[in-house]
C-alpha atoms as one frame of an Amber mdcrd trajectory, in Angstrom:
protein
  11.119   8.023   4.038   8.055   8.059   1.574   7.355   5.299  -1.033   4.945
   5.746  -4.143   2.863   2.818  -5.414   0.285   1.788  -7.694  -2.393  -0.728
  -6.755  -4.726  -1.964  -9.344  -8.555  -2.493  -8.044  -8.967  -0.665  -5.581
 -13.085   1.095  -5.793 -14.426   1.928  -2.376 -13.805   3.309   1.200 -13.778
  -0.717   2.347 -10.751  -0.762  -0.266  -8.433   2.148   1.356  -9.374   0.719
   4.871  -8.039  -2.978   3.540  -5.176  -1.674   1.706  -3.850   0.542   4.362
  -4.270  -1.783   7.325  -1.725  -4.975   5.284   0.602  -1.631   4.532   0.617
  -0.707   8.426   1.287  -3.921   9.228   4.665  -3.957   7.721   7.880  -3.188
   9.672   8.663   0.142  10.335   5.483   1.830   8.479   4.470   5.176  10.194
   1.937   6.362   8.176  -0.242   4.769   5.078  -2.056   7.435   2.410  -4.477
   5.985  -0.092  -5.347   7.697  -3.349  -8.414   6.240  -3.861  -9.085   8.110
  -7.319  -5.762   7.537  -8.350  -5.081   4.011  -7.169  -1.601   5.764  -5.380
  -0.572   4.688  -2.221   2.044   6.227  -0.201   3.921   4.776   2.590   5.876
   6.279   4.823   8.319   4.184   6.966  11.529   4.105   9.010  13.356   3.192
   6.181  13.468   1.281   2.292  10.522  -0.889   2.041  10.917  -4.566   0.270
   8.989  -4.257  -2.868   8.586  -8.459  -2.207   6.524  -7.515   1.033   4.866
  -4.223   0.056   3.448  -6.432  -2.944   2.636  -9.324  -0.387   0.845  -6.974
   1.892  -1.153  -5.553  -1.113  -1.475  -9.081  -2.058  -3.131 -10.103   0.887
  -5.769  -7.093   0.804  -6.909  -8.383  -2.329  -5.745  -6.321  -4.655  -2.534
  -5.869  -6.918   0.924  -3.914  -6.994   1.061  -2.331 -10.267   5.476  -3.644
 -11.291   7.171  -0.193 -12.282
């Protein structure tokens, strides 16, 4: 299952790399791709992600879960 999200300050390589290891962290995530340009992220995991913890994750990367 693949998840689309929007993260808000993301600017460098150290930024994906951040990012992507709080999203891999998470329960039953396969797979993290960062759009750097963009500011997408997409998650592929086992099955529905909790927005609560994908924003957490983010969160704790230092950056912030653009709220669809």
């Amino acid at each position: 299952m693949e998840s689309k999200y929007q993260v808000l300050g993301m600017t460098c390589g150290h930024c994906v790399a951040a990012v992507t290891m709080e999203l891999s962290l998470l329960k039953g995530v396969s797979a993290v791709d960062v759009d750097l340009e963009s500011g997408s992220v997409t998650v592929t995991s086992e099955s529905d992600l909790d927005d609560s913890q994908v924003a957490a994750a983010i969160d704790e990367a230092g950056y912030e879960l653009v709220k669809n």
